[in-house]
C-alpha positions, 0 to 999 in steps of 0.5 A: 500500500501506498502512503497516498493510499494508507491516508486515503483510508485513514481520511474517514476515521481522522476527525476522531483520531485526533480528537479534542485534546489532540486538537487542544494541544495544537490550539495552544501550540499555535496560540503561541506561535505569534500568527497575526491578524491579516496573515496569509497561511499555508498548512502543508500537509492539511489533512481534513483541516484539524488546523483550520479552525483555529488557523482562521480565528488566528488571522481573521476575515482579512487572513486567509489560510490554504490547505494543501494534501496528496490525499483527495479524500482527505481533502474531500472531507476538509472542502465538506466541513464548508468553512469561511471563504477565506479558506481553500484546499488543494489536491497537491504534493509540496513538492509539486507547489511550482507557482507559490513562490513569495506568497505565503507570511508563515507556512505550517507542517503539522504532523507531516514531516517524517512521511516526505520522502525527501523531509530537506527537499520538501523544506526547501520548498517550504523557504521558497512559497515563504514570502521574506520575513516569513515564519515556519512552523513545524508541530507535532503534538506529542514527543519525537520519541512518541511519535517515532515508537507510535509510526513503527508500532503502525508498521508499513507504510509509515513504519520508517516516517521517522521525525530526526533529532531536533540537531538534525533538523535544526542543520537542515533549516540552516542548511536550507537557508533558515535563520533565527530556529528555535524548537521545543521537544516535550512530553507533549509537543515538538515544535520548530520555528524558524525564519525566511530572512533574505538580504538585499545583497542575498540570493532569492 
């Protein structure tokens, strides 16, 4: 089975998977992330759009947030739940985001990054769609080792979707062109902020 495929099925059941703590403990996460009224969002990675409540109470009716995900039925079930106009969802892989270049004032990866194939490929593509100054969020409710144990107990074919250490990860931000990275892995969150910083003299 495919992961497009495995998240096809799960797409259902993913509401109540998650669940209100689940989705408390990202409000909290997200609350204190600074986003500001009037941003432009995009959550990479969306899902059924557990984000997008809370993403649009974050940046009001002169905001917008785009939720973007390789799965359709996952999509299909975010699109149902008829939220505000200011919210959109597209059927895309992030590697695939070939015109969001400079458009985006933060970019959130919520509980998606160890099932990219290519995790510094797909950063990279998250510094390009950040407009100059723009903010990076990376969250996953529970502790890395958490997370990992949860991904091999499933086994195929999210066995091997491993998040890496907050070292290495924090190296592939630099690497990729991010400044001014913080993290945080608790008991009940990890959490990477980092900033698209570009000077006048600098290449895009």
């Amino acid at each position: 089975m495919s992961s497009k495929d495995y998240f096809d099925g799960m797409a259902a059941r993913w509401d109540s998977i998650m669940g209100p703590e689940v989705a408390a403990k990202l409000q909290a996460i997200l609350q204190g992330c600074g986003i500001p009224k009037g941003a432009t969002v995009l959550d990479v990675a969306c899902g059924t759009g557990i984000l997008t409540p809370i993403l649009l109470e974050l940046v009001g009716q002169d905001g917008s947030v785009t939720g973007v995900d390789f799965a359709p039925q996952m999509i299909e079930r975010a699109r149902s739940k008829n939220f505000s106009s200011n919210a959109r969802f597209l059927v895309a892989d992030i590697m695939a985001l070939d015109d969001e270049d400079n458009s985006y004032d933060y970019v959130i990866c919520n509980g998606a990054l160890p099932h990219f194939p290519d995790i510094k490929g797909a950063l990279r593509i998250m510094h390009r769609v950040l407009r100059n100054d723009g903010r990076l969020i990376i969250c996953h409710a529970d502790s890395r080792e958490e997370i990992n144990a949860t991904h091999r107990r499933i086994g195929p074919p999210v066995a091997d979707d491993l998040l890496p250490t907050a070292a290495e990860l924090k190296y592939m931000l630099e690497d990729t062109g991010f400044i001014d990275i913080s993290f945080a892995d608790k008991p009940d969150r990890f959490v990477f902020l980092a900033l698209k910083h570009i000077t006048s003299t600098a290449r895009a």
